[in-house]
PDB file of N, CA, C, O and CB in Angstrom:
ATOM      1  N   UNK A   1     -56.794   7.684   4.273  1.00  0.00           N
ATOM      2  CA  UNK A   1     -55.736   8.010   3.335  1.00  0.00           C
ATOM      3  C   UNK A   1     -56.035   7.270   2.030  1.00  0.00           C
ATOM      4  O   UNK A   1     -56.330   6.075   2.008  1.00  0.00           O
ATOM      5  CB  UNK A   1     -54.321   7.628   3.906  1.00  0.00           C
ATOM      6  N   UNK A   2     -55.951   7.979   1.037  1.00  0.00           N
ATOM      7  CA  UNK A   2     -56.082   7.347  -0.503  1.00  0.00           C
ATOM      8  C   UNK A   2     -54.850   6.263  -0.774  1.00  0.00           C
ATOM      9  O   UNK A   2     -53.737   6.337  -0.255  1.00  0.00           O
ATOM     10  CB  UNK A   2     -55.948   8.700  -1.768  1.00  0.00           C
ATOM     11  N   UNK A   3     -55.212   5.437  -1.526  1.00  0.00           N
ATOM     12  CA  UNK A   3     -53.770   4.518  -2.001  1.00  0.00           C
ATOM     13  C   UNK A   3     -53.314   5.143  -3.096  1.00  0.00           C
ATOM     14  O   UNK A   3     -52.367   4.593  -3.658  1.00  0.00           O
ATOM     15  CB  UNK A   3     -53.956   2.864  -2.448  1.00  0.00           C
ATOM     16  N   UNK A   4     -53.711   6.108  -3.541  1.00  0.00           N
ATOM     17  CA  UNK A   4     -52.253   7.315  -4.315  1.00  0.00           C
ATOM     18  C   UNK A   4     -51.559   8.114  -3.078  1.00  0.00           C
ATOM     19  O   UNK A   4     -50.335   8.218  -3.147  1.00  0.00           O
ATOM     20  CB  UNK A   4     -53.031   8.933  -5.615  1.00  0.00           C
ATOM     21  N   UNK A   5     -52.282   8.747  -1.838  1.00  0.00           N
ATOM     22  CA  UNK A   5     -51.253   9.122  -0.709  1.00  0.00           C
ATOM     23  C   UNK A   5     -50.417   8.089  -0.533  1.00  0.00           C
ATOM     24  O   UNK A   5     -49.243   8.281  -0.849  1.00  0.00           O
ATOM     25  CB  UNK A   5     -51.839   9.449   0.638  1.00  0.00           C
ATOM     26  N   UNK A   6     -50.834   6.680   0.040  1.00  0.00           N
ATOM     27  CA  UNK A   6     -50.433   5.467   0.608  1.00  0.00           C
ATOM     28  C   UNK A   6     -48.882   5.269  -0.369  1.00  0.00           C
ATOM     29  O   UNK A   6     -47.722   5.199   0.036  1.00  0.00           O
ATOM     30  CB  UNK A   6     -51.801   4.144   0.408  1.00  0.00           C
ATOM     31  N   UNK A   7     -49.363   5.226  -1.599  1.00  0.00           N
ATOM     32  CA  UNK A   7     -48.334   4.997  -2.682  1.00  0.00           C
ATOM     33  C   UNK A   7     -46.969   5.988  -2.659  1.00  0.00           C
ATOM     34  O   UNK A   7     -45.809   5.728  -2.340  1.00  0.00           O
ATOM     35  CB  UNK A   7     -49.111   5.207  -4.087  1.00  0.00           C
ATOM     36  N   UNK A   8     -47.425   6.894  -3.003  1.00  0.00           N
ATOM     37  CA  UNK A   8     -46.492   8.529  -2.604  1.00  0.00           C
ATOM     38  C   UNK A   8     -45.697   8.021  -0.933  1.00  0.00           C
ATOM     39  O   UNK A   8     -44.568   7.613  -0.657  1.00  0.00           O
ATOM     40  CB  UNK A   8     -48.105  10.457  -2.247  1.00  0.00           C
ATOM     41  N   UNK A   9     -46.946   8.299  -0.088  1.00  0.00           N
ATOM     42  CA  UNK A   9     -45.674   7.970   1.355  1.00  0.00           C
ATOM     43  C   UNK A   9     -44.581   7.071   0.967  1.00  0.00           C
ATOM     44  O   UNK A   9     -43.391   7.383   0.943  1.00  0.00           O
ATOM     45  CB  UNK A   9     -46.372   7.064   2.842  1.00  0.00           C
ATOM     46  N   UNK A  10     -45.238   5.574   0.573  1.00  0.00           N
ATOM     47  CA  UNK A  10     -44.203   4.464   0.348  1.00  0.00           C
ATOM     48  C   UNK A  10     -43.169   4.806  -0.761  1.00  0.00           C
ATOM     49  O   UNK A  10     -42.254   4.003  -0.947  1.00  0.00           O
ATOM     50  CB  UNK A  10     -44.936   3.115  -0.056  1.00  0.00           C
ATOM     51  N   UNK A  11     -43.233   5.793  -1.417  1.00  0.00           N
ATOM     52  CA  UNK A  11     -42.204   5.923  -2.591  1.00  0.00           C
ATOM     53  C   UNK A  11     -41.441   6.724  -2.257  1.00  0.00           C
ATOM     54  O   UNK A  11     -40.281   6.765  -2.668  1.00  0.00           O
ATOM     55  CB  UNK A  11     -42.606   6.286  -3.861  1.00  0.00           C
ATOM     56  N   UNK A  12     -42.106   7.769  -1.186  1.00  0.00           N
ATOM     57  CA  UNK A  12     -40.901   8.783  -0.492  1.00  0.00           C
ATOM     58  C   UNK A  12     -39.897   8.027   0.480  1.00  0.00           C
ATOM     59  O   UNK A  12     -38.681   8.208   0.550  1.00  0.00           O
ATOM     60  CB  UNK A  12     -41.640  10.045   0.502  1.00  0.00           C
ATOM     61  N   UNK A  13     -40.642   7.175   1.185  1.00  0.00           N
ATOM     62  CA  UNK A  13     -39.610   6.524   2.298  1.00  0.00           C
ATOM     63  C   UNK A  13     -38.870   5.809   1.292  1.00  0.00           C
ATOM     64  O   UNK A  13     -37.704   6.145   1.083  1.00  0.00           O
ATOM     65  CB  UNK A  13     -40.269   5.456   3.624  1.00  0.00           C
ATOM     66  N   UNK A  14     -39.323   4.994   0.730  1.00  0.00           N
ATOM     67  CA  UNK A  14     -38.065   4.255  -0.618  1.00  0.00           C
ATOM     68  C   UNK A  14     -37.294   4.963  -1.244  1.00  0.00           C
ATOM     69  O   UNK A  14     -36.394   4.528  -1.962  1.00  0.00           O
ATOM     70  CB  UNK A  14     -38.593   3.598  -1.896  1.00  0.00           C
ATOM     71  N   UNK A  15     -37.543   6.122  -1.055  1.00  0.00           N
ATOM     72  CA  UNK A  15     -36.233   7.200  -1.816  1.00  0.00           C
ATOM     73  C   UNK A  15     -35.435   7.739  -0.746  1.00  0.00           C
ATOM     74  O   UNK A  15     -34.222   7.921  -0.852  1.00  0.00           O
ATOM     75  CB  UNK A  15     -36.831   8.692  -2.736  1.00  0.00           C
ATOM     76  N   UNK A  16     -36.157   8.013   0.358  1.00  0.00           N
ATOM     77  CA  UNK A  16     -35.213   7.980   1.362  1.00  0.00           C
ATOM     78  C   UNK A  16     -34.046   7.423   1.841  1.00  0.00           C
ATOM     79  O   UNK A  16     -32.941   7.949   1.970  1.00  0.00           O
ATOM     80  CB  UNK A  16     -35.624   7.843   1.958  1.00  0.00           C
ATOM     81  N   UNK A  17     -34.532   5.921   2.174  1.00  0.00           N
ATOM     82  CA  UNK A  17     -33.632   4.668   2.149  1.00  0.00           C
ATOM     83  C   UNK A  17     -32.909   4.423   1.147  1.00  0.00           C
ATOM     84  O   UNK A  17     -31.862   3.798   1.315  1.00  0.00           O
ATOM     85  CB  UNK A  17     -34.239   3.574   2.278  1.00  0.00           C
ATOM     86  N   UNK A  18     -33.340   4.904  -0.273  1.00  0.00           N
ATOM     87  CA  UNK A  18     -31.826   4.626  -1.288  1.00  0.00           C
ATOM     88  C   UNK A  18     -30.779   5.595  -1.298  1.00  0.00           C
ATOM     89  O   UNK A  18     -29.623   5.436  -1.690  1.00  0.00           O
ATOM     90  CB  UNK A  18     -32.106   4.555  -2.883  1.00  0.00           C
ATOM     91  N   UNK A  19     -31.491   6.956  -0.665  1.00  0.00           N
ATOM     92  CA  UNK A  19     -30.413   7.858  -0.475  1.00  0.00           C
ATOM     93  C   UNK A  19     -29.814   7.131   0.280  1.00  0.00           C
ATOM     94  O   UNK A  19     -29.039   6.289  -0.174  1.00  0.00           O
ATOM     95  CB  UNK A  19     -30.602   9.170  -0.004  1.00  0.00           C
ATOM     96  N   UNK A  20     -30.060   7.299   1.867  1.00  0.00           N
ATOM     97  CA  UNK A  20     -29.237   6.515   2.930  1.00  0.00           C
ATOM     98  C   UNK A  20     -28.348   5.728   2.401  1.00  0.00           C
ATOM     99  O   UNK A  20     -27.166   5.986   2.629  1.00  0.00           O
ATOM    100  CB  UNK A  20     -29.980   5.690   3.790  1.00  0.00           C
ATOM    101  N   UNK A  21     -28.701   4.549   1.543  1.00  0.00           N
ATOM    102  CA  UNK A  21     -27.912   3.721   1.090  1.00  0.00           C
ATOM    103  C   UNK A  21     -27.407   3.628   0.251  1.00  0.00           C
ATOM    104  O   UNK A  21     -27.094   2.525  -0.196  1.00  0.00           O
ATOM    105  CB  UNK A  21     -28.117   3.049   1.085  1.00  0.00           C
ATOM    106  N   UNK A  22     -27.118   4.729  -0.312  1.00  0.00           N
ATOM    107  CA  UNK A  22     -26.385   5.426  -1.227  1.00  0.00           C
ATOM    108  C   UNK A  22     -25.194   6.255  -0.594  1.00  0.00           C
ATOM    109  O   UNK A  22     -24.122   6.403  -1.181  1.00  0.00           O
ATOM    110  CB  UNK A  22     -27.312   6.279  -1.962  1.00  0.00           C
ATOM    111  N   UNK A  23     -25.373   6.594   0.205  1.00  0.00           N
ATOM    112  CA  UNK A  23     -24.130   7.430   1.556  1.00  0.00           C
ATOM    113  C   UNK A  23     -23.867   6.385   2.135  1.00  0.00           C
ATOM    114  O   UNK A  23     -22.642   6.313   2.044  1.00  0.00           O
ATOM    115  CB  UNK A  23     -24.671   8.683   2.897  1.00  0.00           C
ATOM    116  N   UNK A  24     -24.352   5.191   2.881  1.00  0.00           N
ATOM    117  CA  UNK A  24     -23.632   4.010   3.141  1.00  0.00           C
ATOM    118  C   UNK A  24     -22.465   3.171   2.226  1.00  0.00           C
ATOM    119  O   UNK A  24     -21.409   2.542   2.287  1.00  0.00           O
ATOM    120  CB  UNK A  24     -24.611   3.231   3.332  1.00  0.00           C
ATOM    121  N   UNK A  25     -23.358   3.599   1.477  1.00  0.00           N
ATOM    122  CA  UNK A  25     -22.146   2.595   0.435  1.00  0.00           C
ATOM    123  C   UNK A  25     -20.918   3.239   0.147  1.00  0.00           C
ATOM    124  O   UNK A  25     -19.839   2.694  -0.087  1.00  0.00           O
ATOM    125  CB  UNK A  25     -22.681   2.219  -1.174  1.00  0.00           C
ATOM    126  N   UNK A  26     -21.238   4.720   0.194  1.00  0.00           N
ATOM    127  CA  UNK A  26     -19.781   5.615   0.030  1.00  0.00           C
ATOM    128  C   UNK A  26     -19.117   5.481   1.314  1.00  0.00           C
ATOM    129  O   UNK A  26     -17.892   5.542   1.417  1.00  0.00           O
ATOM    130  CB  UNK A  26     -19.969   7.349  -0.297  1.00  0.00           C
ATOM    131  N   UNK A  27     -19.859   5.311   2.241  1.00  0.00           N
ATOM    132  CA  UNK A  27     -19.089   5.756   3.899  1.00  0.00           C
ATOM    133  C   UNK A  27     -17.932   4.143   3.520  1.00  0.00           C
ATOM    134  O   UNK A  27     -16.702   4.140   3.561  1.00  0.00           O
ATOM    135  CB  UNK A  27     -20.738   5.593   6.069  1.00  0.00           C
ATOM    136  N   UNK A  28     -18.869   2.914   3.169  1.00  0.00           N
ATOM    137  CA  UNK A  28     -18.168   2.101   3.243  1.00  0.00           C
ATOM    138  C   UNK A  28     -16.983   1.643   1.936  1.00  0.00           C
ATOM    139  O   UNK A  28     -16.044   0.852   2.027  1.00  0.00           O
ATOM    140  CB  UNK A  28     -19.049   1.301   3.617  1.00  0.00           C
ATOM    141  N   UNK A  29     -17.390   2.384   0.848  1.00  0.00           N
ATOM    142  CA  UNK A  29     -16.298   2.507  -0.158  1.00  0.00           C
ATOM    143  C   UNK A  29     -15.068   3.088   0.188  1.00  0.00           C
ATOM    144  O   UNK A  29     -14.027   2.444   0.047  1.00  0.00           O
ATOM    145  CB  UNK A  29     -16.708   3.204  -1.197  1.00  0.00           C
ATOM    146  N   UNK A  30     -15.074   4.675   0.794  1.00  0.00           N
ATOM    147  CA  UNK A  30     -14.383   4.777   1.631  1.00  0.00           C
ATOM    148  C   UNK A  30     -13.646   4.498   2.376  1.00  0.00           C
ATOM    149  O   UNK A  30     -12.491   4.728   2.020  1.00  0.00           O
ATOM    150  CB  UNK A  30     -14.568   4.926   1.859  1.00  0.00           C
ATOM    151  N   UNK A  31     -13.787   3.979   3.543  1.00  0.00           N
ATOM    152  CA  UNK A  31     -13.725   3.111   4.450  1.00  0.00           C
ATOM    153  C   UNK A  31     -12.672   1.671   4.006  1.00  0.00           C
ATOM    154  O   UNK A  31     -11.708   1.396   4.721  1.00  0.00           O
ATOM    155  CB  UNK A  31     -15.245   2.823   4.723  1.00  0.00           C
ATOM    156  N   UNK A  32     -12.913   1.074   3.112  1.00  0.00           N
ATOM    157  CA  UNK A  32     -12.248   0.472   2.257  1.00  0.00           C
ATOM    158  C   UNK A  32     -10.901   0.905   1.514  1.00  0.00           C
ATOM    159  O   UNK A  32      -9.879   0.219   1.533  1.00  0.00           O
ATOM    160  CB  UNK A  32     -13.077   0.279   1.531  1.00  0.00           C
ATOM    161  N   UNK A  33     -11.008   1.935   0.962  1.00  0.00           N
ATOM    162  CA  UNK A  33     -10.172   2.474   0.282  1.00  0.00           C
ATOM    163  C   UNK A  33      -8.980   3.229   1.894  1.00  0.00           C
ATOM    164  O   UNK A  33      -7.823   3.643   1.971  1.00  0.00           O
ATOM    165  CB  UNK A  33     -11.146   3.629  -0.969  1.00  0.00           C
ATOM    166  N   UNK A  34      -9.546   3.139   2.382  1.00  0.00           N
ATOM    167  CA  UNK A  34      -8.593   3.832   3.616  1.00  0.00           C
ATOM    168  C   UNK A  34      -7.800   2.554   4.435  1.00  0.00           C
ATOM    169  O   UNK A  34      -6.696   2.680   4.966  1.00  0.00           O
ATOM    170  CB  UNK A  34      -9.731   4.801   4.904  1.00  0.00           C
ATOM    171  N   UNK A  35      -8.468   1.514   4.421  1.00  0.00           N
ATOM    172  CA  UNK A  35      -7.791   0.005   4.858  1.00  0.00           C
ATOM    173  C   UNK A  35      -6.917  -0.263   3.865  1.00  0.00           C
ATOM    174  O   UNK A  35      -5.779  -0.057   4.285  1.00  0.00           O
ATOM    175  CB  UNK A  35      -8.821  -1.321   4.982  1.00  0.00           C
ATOM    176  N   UNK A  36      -6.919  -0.672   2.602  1.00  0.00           N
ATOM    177  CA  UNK A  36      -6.546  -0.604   1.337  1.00  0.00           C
ATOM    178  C   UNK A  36      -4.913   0.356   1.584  1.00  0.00           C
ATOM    179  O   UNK A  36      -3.752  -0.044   1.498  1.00  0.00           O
ATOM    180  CB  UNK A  36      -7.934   0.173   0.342  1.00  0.00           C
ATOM    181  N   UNK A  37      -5.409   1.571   1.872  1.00  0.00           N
ATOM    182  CA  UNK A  37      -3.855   2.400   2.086  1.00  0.00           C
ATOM    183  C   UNK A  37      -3.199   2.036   3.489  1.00  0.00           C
ATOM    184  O   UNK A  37      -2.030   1.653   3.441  1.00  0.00           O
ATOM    185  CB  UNK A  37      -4.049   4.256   2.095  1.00  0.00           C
ATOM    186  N   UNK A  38      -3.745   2.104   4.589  1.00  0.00           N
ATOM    187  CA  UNK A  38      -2.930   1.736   5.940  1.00  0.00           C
ATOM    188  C   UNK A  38      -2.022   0.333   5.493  1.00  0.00           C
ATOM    189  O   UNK A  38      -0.856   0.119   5.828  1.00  0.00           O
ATOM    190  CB  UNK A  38      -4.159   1.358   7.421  1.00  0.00           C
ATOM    191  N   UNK A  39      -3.024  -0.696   4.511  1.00  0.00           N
ATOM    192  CA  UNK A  39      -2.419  -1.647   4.597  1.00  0.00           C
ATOM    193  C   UNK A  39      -0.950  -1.563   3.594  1.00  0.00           C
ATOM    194  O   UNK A  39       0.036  -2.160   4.026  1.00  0.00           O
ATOM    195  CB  UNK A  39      -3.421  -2.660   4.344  1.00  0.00           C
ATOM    196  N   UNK A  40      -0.897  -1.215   2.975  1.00  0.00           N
ATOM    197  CA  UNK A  40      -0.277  -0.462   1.731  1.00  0.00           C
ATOM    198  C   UNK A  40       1.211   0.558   2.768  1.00  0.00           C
ATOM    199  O   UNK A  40       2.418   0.799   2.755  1.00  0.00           O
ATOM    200  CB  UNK A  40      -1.924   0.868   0.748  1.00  0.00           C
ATOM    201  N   UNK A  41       0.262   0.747   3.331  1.00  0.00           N
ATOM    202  CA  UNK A  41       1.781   1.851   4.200  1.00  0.00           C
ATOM    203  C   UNK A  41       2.736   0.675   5.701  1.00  0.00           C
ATOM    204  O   UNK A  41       3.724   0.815   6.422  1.00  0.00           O
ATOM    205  CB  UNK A  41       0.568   3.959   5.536  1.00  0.00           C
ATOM    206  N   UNK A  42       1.857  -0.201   5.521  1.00  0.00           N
ATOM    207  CA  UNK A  42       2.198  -1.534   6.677  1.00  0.00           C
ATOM    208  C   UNK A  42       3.512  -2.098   5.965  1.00  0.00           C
ATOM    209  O   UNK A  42       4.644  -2.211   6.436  1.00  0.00           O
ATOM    210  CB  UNK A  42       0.747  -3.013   6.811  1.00  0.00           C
ATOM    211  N   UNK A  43       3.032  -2.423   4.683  1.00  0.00           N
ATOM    212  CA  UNK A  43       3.715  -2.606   3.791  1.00  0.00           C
ATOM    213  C   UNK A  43       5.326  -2.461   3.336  1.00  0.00           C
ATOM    214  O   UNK A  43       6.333  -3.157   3.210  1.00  0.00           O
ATOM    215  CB  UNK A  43       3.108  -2.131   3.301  1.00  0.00           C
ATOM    216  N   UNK A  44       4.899  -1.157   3.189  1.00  0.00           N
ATOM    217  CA  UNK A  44       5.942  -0.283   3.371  1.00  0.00           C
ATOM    218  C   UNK A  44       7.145   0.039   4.733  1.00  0.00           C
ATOM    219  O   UNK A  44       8.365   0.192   4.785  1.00  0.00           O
ATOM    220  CB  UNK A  44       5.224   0.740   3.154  1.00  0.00           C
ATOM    221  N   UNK A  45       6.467   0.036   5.330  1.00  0.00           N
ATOM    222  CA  UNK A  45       7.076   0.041   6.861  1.00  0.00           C
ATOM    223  C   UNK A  45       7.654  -1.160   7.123  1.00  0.00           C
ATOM    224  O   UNK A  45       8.624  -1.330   7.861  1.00  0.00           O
ATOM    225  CB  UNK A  45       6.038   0.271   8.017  1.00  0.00           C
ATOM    226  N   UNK A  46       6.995  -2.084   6.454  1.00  0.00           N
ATOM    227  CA  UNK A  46       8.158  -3.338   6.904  1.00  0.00           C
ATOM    228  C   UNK A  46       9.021  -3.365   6.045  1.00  0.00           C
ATOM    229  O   UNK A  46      10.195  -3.486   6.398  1.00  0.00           O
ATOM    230  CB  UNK A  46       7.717  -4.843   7.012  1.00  0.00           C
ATOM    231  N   UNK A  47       8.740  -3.279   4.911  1.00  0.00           N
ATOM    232  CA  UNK A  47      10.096  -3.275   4.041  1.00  0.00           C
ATOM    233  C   UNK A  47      11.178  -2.092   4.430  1.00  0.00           C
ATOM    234  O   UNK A  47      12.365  -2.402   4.527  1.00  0.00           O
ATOM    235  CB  UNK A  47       9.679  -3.057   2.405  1.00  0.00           C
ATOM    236  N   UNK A  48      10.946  -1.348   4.550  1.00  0.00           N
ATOM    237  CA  UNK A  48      11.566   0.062   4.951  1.00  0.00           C
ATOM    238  C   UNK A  48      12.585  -0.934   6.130  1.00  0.00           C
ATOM    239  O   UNK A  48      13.718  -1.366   5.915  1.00  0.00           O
ATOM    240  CB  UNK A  48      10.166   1.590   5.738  1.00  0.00           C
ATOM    241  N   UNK A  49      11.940  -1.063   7.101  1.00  0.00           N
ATOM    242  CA  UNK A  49      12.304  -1.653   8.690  1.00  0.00           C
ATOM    243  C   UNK A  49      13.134  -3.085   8.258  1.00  0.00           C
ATOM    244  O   UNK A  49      13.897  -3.485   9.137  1.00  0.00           O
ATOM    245  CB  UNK A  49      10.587  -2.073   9.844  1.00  0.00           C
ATOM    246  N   UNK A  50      13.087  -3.749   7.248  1.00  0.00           N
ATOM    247  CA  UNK A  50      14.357  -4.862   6.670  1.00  0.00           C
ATOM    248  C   UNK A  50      14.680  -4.265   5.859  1.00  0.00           C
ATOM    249  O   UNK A  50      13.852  -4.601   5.012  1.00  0.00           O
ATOM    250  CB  UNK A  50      14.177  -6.308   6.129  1.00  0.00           C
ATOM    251  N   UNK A  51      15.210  -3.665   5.460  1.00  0.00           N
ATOM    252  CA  UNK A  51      16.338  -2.906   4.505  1.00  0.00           C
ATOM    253  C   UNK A  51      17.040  -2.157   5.493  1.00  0.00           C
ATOM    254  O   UNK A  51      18.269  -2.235   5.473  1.00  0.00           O
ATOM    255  CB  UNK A  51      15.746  -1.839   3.248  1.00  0.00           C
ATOM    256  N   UNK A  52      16.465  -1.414   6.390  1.00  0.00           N
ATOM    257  CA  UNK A  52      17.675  -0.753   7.435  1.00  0.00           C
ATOM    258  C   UNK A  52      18.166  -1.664   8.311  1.00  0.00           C
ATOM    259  O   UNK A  52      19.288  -1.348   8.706  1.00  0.00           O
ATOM    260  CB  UNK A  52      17.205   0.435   8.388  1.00  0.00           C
ATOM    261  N   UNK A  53      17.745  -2.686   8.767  1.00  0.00           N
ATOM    262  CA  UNK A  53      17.977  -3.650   9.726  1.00  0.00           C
ATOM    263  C   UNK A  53      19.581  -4.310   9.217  1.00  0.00           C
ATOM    264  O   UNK A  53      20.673  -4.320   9.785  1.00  0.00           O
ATOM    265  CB  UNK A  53      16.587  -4.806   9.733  1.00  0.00           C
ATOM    266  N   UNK A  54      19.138  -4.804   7.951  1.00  0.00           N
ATOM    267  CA  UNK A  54      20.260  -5.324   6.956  1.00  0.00           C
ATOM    268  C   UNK A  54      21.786  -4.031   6.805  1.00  0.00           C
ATOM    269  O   UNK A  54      22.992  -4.248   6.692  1.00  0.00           O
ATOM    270  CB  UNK A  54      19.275  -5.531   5.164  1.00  0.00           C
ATOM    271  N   UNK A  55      20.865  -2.504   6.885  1.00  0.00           N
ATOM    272  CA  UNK A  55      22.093  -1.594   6.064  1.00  0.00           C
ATOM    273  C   UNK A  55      22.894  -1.368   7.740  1.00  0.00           C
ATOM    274  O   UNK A  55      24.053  -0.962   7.827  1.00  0.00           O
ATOM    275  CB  UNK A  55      21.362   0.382   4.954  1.00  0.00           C
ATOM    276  N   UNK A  56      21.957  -1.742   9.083  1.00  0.00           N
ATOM    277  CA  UNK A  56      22.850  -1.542   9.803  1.00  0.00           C
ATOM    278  C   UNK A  56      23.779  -2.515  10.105  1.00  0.00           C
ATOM    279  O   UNK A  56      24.967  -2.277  10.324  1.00  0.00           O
ATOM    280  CB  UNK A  56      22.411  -1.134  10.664  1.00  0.00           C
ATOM    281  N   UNK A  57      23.088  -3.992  10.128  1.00  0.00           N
ATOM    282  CA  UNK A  57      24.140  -4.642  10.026  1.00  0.00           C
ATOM    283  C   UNK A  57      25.201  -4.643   9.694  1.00  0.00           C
ATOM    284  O   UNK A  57      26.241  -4.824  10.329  1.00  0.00           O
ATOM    285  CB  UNK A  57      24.037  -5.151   9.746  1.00  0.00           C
ATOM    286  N   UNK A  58      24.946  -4.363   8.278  1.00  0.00           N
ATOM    287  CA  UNK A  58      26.352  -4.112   7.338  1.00  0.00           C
ATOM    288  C   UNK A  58      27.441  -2.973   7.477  1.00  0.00           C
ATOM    289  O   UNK A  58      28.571  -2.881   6.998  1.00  0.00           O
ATOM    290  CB  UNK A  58      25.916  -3.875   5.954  1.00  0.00           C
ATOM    291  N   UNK A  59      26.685  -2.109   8.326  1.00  0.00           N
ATOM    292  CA  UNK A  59      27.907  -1.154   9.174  1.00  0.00           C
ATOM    293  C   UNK A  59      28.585  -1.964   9.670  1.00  0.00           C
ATOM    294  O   UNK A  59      29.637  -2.481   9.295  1.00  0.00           O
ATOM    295  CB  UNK A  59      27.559  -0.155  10.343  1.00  0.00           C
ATOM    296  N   UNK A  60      27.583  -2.183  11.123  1.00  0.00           N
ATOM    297  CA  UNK A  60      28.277  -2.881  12.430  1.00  0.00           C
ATOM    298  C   UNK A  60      29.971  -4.040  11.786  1.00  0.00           C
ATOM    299  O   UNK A  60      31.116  -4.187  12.212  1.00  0.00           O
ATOM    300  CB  UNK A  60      26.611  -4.201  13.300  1.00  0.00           C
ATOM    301  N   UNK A  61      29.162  -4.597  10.592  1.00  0.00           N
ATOM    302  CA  UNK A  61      30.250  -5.343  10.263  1.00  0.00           C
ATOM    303  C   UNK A  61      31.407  -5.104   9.403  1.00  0.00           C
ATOM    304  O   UNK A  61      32.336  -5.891   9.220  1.00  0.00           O
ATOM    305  CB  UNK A  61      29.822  -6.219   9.886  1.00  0.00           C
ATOM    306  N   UNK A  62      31.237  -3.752   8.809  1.00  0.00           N
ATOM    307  CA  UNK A  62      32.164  -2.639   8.314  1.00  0.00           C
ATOM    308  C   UNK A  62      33.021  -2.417   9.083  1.00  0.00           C
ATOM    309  O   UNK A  62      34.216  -2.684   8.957  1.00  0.00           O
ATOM    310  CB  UNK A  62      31.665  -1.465   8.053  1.00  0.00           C
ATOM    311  N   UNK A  63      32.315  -1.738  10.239  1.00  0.00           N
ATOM    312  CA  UNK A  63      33.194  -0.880  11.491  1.00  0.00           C
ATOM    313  C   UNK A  63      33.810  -1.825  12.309  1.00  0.00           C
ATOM    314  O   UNK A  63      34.804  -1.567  12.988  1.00  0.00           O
ATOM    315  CB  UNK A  63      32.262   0.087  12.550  1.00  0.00           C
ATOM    316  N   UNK A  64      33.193  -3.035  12.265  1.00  0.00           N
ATOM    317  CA  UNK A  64      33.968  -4.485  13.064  1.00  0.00           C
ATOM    318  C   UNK A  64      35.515  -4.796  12.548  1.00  0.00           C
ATOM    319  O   UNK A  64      36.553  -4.840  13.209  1.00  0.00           O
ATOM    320  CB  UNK A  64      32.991  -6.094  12.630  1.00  0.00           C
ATOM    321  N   UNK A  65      35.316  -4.977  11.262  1.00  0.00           N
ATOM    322  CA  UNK A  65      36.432  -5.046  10.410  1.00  0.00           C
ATOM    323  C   UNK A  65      37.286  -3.714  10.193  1.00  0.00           C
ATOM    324  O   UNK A  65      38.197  -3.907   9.388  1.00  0.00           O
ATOM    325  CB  UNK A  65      35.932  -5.522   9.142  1.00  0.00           C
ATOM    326  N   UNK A  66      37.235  -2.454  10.682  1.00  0.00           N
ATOM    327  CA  UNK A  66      37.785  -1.929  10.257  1.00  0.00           C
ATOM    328  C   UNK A  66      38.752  -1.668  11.855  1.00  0.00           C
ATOM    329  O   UNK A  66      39.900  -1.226  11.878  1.00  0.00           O
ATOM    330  CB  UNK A  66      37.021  -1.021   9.364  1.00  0.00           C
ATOM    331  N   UNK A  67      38.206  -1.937  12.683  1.00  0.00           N
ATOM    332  CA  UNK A  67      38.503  -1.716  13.798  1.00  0.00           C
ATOM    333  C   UNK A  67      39.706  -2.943  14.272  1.00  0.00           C
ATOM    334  O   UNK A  67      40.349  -2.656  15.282  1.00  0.00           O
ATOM    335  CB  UNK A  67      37.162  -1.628  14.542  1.00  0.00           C
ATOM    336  N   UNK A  68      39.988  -4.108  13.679  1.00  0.00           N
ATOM    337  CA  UNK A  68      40.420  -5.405  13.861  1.00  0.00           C
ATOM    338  C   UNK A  68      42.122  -4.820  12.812  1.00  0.00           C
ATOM    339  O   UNK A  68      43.025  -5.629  12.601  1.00  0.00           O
ATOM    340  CB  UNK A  68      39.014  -6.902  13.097  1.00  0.00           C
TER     341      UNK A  68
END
């Protein structure tokens, strides 16, 4: 094999691998951005889950008093 083939092979597999790792990096940008929102909706869910906790309370102790 010539070291212009030799060269060429090695420059194709190196373009190979930057593709690859070029779709890796999206799989894992991705990937990120999707943790990023679950965590974001966790978030949410707890606040959601103490604000009703509190609005039922504040029945229970509505209807306590109204019942007395």
């Amino acid at each position: 094999m010539s070291p212009t083939t030799a060269l060429f092979i090695e420059l194709d597999e190196l373009s190979n691998f930057l593709v690859a790792l070029g779709y890796a990096s999206t799989v894992v940008d991705s990937a990120y951005e999707i943790v990023e929102q679950l965590n974001a909706l966790q978030n949410l869910a707890s606040s959601q889950t103490e604000f009703l906790t509190q609005r039922e309370e504040e029945r229970v102790e509505i209807v306590t008093n109204l019942t007395k």
